[in-house]
NUMARTI-756758 format. One record per residue (C-alpha): residue in one letter; y, x, z. Coordinates in nm, 3 decimals. Example, Ala and Ser with C-alpha at 12.3 -4.5 7.8 and 13.67 -1.06 7.14 Angstrom:
# NUMARTI-756758
<"a"; <-0.450; 1.230; 0.780>>,
<"s"; <-0.106; 1.367; 0.714>>,
# end
This chain:
# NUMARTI-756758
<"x"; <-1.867; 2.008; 1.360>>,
<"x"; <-2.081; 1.707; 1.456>>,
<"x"; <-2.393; 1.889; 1.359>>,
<"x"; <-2.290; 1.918; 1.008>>,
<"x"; <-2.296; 2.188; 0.795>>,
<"x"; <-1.986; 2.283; 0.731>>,
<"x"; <-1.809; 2.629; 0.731>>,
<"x"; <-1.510; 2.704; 0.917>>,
<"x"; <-1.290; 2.623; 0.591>>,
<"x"; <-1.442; 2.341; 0.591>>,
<"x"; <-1.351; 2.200; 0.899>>,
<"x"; <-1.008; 2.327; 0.869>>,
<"x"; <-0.984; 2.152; 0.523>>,
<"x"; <-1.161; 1.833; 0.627>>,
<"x"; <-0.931; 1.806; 0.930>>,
<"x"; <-0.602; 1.856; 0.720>>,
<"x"; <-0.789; 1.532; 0.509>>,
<"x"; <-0.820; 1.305; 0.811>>,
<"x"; <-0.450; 1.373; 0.906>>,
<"x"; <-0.273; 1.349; 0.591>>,
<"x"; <-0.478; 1.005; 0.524>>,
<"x"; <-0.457; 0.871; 0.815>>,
<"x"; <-0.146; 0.960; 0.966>>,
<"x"; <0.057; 1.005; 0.631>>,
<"x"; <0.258; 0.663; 0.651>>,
<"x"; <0.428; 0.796; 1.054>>,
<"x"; <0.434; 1.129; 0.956>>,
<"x"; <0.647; 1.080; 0.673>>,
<"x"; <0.865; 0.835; 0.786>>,
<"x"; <0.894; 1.091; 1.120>>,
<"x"; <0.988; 1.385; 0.863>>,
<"x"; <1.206; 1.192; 0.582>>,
<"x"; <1.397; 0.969; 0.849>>,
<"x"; <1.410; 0.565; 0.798>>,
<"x"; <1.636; 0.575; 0.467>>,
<"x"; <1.565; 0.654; 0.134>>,
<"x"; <1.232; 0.634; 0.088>>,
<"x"; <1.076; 0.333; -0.146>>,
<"x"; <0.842; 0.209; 0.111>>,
<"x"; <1.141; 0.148; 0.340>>,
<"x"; <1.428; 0.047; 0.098>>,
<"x"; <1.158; -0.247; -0.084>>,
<"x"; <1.106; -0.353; 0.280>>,
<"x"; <1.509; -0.463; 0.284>>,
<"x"; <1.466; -0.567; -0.095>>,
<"x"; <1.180; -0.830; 0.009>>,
<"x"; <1.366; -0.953; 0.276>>,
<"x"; <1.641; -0.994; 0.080>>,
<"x"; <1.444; -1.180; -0.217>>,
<"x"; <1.297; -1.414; 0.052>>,
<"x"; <1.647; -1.482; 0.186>>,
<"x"; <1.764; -1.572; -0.126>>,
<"x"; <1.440; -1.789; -0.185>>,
<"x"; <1.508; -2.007; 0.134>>,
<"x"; <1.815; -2.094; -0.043>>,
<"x"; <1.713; -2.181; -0.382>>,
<"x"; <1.653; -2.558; -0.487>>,
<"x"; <1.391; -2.459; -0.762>>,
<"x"; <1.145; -2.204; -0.598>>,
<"x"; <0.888; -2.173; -0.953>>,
<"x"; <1.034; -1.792; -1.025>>,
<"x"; <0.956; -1.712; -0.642>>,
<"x"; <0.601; -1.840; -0.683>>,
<"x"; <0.506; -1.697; -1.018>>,
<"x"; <0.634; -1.354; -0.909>>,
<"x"; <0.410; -1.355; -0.599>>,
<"x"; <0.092; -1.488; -0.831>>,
<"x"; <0.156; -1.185; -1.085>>,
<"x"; <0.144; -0.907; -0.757>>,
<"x"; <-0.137; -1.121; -0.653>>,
<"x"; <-0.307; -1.086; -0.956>>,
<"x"; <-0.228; -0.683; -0.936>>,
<"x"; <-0.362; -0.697; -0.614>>,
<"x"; <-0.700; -0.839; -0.732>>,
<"x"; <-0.748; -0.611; -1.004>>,
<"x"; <-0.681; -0.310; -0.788>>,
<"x"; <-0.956; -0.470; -0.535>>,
<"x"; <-1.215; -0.536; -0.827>>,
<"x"; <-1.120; -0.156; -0.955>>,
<"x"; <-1.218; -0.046; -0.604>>,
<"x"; <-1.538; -0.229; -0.579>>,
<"x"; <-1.659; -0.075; -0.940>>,
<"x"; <-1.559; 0.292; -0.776>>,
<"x"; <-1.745; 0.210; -0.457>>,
<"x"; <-2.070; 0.098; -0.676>>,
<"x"; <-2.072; 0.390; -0.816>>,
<"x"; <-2.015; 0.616; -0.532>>,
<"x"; <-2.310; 0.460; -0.360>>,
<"x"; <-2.482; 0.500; -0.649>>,
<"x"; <-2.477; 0.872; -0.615>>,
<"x"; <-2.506; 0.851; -0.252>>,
<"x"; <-2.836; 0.688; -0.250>>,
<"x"; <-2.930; 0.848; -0.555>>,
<"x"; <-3.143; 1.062; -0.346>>,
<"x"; <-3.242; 1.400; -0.420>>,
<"x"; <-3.242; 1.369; -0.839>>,
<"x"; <-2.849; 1.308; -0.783>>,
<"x"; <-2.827; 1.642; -0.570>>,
<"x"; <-2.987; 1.817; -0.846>>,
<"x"; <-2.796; 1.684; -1.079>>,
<"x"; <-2.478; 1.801; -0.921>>,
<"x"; <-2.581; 2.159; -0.797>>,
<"x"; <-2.659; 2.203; -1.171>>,
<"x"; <-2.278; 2.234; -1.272>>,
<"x"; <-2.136; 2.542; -1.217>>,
<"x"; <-1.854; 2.418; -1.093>>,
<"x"; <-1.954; 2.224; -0.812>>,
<"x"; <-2.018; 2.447; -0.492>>,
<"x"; <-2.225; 2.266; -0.227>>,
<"x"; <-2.466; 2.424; -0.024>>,
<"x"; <-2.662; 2.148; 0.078>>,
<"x"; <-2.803; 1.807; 0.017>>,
<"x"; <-2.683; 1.701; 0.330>>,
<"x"; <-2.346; 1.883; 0.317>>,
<"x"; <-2.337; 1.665; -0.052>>,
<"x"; <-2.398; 1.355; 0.097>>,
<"x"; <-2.117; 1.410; 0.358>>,
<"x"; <-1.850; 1.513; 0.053>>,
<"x"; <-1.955; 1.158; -0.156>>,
<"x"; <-1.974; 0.954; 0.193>>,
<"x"; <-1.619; 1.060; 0.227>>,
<"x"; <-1.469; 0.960; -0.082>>,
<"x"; <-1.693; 0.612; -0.016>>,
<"x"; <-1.542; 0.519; 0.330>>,
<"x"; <-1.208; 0.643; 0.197>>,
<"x"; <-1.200; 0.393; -0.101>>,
<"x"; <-1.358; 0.159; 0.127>>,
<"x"; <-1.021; 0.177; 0.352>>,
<"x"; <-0.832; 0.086; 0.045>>,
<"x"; <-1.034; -0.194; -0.046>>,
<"x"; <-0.990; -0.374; 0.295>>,
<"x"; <-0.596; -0.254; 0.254>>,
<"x"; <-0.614; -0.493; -0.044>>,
<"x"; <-0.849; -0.748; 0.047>>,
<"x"; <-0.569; -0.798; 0.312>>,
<"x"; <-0.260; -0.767; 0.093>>,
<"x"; <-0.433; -1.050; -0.130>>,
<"x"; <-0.513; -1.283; 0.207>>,
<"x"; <-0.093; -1.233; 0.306>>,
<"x"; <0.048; -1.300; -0.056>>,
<"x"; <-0.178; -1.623; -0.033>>,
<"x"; <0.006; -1.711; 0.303>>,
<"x"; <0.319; -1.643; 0.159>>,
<"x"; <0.283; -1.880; -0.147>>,
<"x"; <0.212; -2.106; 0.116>>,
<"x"; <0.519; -2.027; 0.333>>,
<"x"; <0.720; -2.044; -0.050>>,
<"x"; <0.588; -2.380; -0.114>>,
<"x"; <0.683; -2.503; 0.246>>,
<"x"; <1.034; -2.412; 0.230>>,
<"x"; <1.264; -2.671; 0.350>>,
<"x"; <1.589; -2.773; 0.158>>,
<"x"; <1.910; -2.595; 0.288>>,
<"x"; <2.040; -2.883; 0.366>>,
<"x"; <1.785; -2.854; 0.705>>,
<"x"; <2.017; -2.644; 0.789>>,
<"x"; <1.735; -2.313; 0.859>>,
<"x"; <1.716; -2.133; 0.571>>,
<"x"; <1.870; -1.781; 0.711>>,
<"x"; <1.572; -1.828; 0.975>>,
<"x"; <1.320; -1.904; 0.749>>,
<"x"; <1.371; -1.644; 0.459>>,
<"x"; <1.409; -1.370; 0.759>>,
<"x"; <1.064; -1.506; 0.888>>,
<"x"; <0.908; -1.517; 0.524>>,
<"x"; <1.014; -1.147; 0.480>>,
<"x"; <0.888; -1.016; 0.818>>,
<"x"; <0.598; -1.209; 0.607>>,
<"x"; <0.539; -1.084; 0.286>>,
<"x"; <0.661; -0.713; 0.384>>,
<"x"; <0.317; -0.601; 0.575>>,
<"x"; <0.141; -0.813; 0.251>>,
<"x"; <0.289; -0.557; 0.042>>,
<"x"; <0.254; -0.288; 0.252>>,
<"x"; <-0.119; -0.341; 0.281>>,
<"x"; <-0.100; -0.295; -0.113>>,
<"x"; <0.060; 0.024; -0.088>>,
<"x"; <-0.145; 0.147; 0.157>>,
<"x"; <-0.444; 0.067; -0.083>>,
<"x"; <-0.288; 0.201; -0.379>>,
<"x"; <-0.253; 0.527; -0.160>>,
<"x"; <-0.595; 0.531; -0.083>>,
<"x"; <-0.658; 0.601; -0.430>>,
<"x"; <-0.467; 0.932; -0.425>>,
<"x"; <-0.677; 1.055; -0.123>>,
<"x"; <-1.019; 0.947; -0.268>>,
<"x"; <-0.915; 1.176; -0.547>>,
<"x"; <-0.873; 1.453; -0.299>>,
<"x"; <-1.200; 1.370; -0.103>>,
<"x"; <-1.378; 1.386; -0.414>>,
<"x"; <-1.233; 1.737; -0.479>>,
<"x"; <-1.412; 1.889; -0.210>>,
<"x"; <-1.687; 1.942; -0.404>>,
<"x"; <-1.533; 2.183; -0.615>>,
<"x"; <-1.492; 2.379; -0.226>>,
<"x"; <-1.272; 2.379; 0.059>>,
<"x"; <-0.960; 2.575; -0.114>>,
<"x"; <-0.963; 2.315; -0.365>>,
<"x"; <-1.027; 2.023; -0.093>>,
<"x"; <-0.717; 2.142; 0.092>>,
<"x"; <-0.545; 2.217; -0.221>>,
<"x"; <-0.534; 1.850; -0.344>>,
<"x"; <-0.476; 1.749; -0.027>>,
<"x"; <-0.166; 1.874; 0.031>>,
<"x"; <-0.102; 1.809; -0.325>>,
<"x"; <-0.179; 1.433; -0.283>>,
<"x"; <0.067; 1.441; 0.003>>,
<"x"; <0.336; 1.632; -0.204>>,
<"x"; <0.345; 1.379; -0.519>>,
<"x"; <0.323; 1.077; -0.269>>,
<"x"; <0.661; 1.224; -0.067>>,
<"x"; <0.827; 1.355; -0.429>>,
<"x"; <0.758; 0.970; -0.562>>,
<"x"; <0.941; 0.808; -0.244>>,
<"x"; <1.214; 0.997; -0.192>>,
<"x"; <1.314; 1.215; -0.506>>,
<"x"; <1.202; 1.011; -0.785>>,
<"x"; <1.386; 0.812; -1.078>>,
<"x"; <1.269; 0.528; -0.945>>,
<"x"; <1.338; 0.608; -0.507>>,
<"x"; <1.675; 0.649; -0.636>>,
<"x"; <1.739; 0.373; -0.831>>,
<"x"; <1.558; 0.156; -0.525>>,
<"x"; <1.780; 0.320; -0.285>>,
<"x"; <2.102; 0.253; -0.463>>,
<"x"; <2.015; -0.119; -0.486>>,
<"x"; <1.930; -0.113; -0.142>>,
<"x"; <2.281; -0.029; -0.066>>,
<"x"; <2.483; -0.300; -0.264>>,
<"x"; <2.273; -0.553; -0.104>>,
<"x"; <2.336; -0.419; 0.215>>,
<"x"; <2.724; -0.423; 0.112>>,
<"x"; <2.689; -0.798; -0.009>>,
<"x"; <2.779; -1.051; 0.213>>,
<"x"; <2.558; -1.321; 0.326>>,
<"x"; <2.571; -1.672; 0.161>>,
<"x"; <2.642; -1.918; 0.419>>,
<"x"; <2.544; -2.262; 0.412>>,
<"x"; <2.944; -2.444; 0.337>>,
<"x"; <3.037; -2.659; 0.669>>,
<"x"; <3.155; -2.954; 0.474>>,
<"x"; <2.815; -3.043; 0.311>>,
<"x"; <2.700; -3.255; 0.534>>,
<"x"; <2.422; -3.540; 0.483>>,
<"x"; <2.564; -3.917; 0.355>>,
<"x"; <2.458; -4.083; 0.726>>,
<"x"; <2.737; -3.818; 0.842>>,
<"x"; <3.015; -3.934; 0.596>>,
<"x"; <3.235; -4.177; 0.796>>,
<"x"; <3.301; -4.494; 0.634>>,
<"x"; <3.697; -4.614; 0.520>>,
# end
């Protein structure tokens, strides 16, 4: 494959990698349907929260909570870079790192270059996640932004401009998931050097706990169930009798 040295396992085990990581996100959603899964019951959630912000006189909460999942977003990045230092580190490490790990028994890789392709793997795959967060962080700014510029509901556009906030901050956090995620399939990636059974192994295992966690868990349930007595709430509309003092007719 490509030139590289890699057994027929291996290619069968490196190609179940690139479409579990890559596709995971459509296949799922293709396999579990479009209810019931976290990803896609938070999606309604968010809108919901920035519905309810557009209507809110005192927005602090609103901005606070998006500067604390900021704040997790940056760690997660700064986590990534460390991981990605020291990835490199062993990929540039020459042939002393080879050595190093062809000593341990457990470790079965045939050759240096075969090596460098199993820790270049785990290195572009927590390099995905750090650009999934590097862009999560760069939307949650815009959306502080779009929070502070909210207009008062006496303008009259607040169901408008919560909808459009949502639409908003929804891909911001989905670009934090998606990093977050990436940190399940690095884990796999970095199995391979253990071998192929084990690369396809925690692969598939990866994929298992990822599907188990949005659909079946505690907390998919709970999400889902709140999903549904929002969806069951009615919308707050704006009362047609406020209207502005230049509207009041004199006596």
């Amino acid at each position: 494959m490509l030139g590289l040295p890699l057994s027929p396992l291996d290619t069968v085990a490196l190609v179940i990698f690139a479409v579990a990581w890559l596709a995971y996100e459509p296949l799922v959603k293709a396999a579990l349907g479009r209810r019931h899964m976290i990803n896609l019951d938070m999606a309604v959630i968010r809108s919901g929260w920035m519905a309810a912000m557009a209507r809110r006189d005192s927005r602090l909460m609103d901005s606070q909570l998006l500067g604390h999942t900021i704040n997790s977003a940056s760690f997660f990045a700064s986590s990534n870079l460390i991981l990605i230092a020291g990835a490199s580190g062993v990929l540039f490490g020459g042939e002393s790192a080879f050595r190093s790990a062809s000593s341990l028994i457990v470790i079965e890789t045939s050759t240096r270059l075969l090596f460098e392709v199993q820790v270049a793997l785990v290195l572009i795959t927590l390099a995905r996640g750090l650009l999934d967060f590097i862009w999560s962080i760069r939307q949650l700014n815009y959306t502080i932004a779009v929070v502070g510029a909210a207009p008062d509901e006496a303008a009259g556009v607040h169901q408008a401009y919560g909808a459009a906030a949502g639409r908003l901050l929804n891909p911001a956090l989905s670009a934090f998931n998606a990093g977050v995620r990436g940190y399940y399939f690095a884990l796999a990636a970095a199995s391979w050097v253990f071998g192929a059974t084990a690369f396809i192994i925690a692969t598939l295992g990866a994929v298992a706990v990822l599907v188990w966690r949005q659909r079946a868990s505690a907390a998919a349930l709970a999400i889902a169930e709140i999903r549904e007595v929002l969806e069951r709430t009615p919308p707050v509309e704006t009362p047609t009798s406020a209207k502005s003092p230049d509207e009041i007719p004199s006596a």
